[in-house]
C-alpha positions as CSV (number, residue, x, y, z in Angstrom):
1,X,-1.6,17.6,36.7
2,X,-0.2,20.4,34.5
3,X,-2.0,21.7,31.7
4,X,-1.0,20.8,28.3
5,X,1.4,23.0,26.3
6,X,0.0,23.1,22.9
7,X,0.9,21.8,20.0
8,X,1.3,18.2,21.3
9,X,2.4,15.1,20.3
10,X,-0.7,12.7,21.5
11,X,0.4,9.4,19.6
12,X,3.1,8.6,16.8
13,X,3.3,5.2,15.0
14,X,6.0,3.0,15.5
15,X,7.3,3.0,11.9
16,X,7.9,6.2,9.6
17,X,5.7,6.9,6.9
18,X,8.0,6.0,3.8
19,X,10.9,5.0,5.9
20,X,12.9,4.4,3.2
21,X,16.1,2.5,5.4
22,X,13.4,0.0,6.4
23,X,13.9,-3.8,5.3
24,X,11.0,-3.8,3.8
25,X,11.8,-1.0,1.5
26,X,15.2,-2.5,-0.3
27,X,15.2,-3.7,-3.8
28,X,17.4,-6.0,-5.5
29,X,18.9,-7.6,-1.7
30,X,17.5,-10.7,-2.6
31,X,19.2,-13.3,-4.6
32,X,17.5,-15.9,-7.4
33,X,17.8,-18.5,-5.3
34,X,16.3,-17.2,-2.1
35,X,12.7,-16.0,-4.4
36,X,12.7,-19.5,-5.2
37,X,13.6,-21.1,-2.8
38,X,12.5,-19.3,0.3
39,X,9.1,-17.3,-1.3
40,X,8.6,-19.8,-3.9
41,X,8.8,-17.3,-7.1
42,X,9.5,-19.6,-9.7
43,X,6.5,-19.0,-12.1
44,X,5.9,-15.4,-11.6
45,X,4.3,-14.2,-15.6
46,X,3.1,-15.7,-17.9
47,X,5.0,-13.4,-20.5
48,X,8.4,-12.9,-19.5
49,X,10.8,-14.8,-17.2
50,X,12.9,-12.4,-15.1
51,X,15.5,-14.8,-14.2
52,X,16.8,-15.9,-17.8
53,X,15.5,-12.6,-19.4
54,X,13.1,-14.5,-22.0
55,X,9.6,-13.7,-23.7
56,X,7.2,-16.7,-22.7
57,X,5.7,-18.0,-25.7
58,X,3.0,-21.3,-25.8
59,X,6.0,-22.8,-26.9
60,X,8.1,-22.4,-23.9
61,X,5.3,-22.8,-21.4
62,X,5.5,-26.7,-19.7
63,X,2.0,-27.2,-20.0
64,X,1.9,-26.7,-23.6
65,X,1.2,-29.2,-25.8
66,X,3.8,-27.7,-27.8
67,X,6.5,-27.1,-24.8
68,X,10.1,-27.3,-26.6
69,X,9.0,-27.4,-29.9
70,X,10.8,-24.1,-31.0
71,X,13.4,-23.7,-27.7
72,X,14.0,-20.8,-25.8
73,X,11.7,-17.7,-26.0
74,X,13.5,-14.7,-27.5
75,X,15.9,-13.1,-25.2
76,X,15.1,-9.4,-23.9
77,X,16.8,-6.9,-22.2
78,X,16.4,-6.1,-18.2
79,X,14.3,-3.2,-19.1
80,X,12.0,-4.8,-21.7
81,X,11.2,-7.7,-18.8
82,X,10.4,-4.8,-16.3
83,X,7.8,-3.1,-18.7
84,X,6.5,-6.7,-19.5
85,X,6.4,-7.1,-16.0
86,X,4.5,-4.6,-15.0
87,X,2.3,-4.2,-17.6
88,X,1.0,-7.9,-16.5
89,X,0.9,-6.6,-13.3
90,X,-1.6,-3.5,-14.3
91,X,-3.8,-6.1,-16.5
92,X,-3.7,-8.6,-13.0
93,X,-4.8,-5.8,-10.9
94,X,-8.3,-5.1,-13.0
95,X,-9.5,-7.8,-11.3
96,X,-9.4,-6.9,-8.3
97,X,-10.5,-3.1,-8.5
98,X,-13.6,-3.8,-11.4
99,X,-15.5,-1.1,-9.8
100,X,-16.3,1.5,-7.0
101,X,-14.7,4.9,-6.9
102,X,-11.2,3.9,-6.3
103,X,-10.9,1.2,-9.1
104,X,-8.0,3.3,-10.8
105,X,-6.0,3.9,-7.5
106,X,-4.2,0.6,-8.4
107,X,-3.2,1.4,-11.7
108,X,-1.6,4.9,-11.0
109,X,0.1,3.3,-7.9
110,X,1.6,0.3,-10.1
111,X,2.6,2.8,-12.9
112,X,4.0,5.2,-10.1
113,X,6.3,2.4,-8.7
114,X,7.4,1.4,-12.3
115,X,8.3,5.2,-13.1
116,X,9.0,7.6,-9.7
117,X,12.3,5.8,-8.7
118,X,11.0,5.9,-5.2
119,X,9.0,9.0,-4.8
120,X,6.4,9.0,-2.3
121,X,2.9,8.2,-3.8
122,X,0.7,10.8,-2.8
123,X,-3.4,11.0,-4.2
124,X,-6.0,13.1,-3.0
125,X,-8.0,10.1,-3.5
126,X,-6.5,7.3,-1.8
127,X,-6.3,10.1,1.3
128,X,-10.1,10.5,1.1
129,X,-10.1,6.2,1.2
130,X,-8.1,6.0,4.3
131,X,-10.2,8.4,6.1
132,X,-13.4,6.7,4.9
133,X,-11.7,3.5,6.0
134,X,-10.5,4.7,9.8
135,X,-14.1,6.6,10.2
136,X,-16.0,3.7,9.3
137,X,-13.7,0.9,10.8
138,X,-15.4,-0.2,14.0
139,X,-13.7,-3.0,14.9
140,X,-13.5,-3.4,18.5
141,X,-10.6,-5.3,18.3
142,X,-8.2,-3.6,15.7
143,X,-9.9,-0.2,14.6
144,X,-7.1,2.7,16.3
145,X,-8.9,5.4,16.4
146,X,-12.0,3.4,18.9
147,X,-8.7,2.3,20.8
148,X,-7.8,6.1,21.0
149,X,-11.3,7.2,21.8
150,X,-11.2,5.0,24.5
151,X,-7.8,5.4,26.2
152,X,-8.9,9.4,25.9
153,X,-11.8,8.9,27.7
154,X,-10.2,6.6,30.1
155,X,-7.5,8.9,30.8
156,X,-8.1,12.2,30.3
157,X,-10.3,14.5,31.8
158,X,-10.2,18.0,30.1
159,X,-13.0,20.6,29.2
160,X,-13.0,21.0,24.9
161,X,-13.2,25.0,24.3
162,X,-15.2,25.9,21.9
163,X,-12.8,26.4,19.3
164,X,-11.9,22.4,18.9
165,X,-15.8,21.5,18.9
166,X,-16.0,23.5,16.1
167,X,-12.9,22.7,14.2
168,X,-14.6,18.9,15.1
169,X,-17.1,19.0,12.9
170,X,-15.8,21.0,10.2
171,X,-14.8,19.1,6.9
172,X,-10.8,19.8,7.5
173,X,-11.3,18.2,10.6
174,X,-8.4,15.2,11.5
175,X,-10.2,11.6,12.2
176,X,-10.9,12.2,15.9
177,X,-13.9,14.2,16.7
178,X,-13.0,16.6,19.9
179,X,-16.3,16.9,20.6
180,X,-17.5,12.9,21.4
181,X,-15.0,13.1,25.1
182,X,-15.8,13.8,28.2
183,X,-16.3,17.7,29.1
């Protein structure tokens, strides 16, 4: 077998990192009908409703004991309901990130999808997350890099120089250690 010619593509994923022609990346190509019908978003705040561009009030809520009383909530513009919208969406999210050192990851990525118009989100601290998470994931079943680790020492033979065992255990080092194959 020939050596290999360096730099080298080893493994790609299968989708692009913010792909933004993917299906899952479109906004607005779904109709009314088809969130309620098909994902079941009929009840989606409990302060604004995004299909008759309302304010929910107690009054307007159905399991009020005061449902109908004073009729429809007051109407708001498309841009109003967003900011309602999302600001429900930050005050949802504290539940779910109380503590730990990436509890406000989840507020700057909601506020960056209410405000960047489809930037990518980048954060030195959600990188420094997903490295914790793929160096510490040792799932036999699911974790990449052990599937890497083992395919490399399965199928490749190769002496390390030097140089990468070094770079290996350096803090700019990528999430697969040269130095743990086979010499």
């Amino acid at each position: 077998m020939a050596a290999l010619q360096f730099p080298c593509t080893i493994f790609t994923t299968q989708n692009r990192m913010d792909d933004y022609s993917a299906k899952d990346m479109r906004c607005g190509d779904l109709s009314e009908s088809q969130l309620k019908s098909q994902y079941r978003l009929v009840d989606v705040s409990t302060r604004a409703n995004p299909y008759t561009l309302t304010k929910i009030t107690p009054f307007n809520q159905p399991q009020s004991m005061f449902y109908g009383s004073r009729g429809e909530g007051e109407k708001i513009t498309r841009q109003q309901c967003t900011a309602i919208l999302f600001d429900e969406f930050r005050d949802l999210s504290r539940l779910f990130s109380i503590y730990g050192p990436y509890k406000h990851l989840i507020e700057k990525m909601i506020t960056h999808m209410q405000y960047d118009n489809g930037k990518p989100f980048t954060s030195m601290h959600l990188d420094s997350a997903l490295k914790e998470q793929i160096l510490r994931d040792n799932s036999t079943e699911n974790s990449t890099r052990l599937r890497l680790e083992k395919a490399f020492n399965t199928f490749i033979d190769c002496v390390v120089p030097p140089v990468f065992s070094t770079i290996a255990n350096s803090d700019s080092a990528s999430s697969i250690a040269f130095s743990n194959y086979r010499k």
